[in-house]
C-alpha positions in Angstrom: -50.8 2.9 20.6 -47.9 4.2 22.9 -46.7 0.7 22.3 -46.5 1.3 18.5 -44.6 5.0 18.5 -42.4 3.5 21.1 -41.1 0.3 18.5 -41.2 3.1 15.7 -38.9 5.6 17.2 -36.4 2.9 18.7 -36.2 1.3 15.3 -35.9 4.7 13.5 -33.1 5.8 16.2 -30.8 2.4 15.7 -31.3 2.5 11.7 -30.1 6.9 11.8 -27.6 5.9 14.2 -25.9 2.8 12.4 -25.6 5.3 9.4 -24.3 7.8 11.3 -21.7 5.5 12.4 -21.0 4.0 9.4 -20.8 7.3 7.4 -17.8 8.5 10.2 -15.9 5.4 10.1 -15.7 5.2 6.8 -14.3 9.1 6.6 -11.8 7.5 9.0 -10.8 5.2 7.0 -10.3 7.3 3.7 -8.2 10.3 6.1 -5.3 7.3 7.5 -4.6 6.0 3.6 -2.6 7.2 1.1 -1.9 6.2 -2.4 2.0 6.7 -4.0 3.2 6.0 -7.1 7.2 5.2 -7.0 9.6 4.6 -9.6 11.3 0.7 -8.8 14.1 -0.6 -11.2 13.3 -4.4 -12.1 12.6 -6.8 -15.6 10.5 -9.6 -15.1 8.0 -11.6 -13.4 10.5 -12.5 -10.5 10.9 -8.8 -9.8 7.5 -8.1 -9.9 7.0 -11.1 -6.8 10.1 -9.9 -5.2 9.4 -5.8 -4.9 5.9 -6.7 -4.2 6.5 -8.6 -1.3 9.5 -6.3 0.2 6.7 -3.8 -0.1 3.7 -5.2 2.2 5.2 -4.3 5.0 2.9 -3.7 8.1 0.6 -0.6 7.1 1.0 -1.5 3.6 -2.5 -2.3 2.2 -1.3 -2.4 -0.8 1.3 -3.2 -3.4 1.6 -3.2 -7.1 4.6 -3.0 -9.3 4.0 -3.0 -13.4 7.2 -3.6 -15.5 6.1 -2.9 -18.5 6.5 1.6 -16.5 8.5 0.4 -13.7 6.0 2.3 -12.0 5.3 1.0 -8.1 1.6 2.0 -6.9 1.3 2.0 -3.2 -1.6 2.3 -0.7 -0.8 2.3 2.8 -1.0 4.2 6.4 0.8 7.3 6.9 0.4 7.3 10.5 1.8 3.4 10.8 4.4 3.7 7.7 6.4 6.3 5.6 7.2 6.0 1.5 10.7 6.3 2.8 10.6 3.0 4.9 9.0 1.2 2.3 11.5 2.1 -0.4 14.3 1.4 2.2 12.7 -2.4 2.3 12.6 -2.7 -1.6 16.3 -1.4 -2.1 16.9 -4.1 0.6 15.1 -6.8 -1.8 17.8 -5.5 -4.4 15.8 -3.1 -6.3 16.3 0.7 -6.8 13.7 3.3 -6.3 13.8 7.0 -6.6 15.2 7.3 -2.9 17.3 4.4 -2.3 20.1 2.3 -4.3 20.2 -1.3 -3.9 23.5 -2.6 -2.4 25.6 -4.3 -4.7 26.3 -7.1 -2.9 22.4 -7.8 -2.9 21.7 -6.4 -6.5 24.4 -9.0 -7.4 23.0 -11.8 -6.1 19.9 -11.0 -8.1 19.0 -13.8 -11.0 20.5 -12.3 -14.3 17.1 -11.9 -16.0 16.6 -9.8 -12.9 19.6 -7.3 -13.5 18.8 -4.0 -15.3 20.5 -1.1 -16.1 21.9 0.8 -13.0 22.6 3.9 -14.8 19.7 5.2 -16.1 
């Protein structure tokens, strides 16, 4: 019988403490993300490729540009990366965001179906 409690309460003590654990790494894990939403400049398919990939840098989980708003969503690691860095990479790529203007030299060697209108 002592036997029987024993077994009980180490299998009731290793299932509460594996949800325990898994209930505070999981808060952990929602605290270090952080979703943005950025306005990039681009046209087409190519652009989308392009920005996309300039944006996965490390901490970057993810990356997801629609052209249709021009609208950038981001999820990424505040404590490995800053929005700052990451649109510093995509103006790099030849694409303006909010923060940073592409070169010209770079925006100019963009495929013409990539070029948009730099003034708006």
């Amino acid at each position: 019988m002592k036997m029987i409690k024993f077994i009980i309460t180490a299998v009731l003590a290793i299932v509460l403490g594996t949800n325990t654990f898994t209930q505070i790494h999981d808060h952990n894990n929602m605290a270090s993300s952080k979703t943005d939403t950025i306005k990039v400049s681009g046209n087409c398919d190519m652009c989308k490729t392009r920005i996309e990939k300039a944006a996965k840098i490390e901490g970057v989980s993810k990356a997801e540009w629609n052209h249709k708003t021009k609208l950038l969503t981001l999820q990424y690691n505040p404590l490995k990366v800053k929005s700052d860095d990451i649109q510093k990479k995509i103006a790099a790529a030849g694409h303006d965001t909010e923060k940073f203007k592409a070169d010209d030299k770079v925006y100019n060697s963009l495929p013409g179906c990539c070029k948009y209108d730099r003034n708006k």
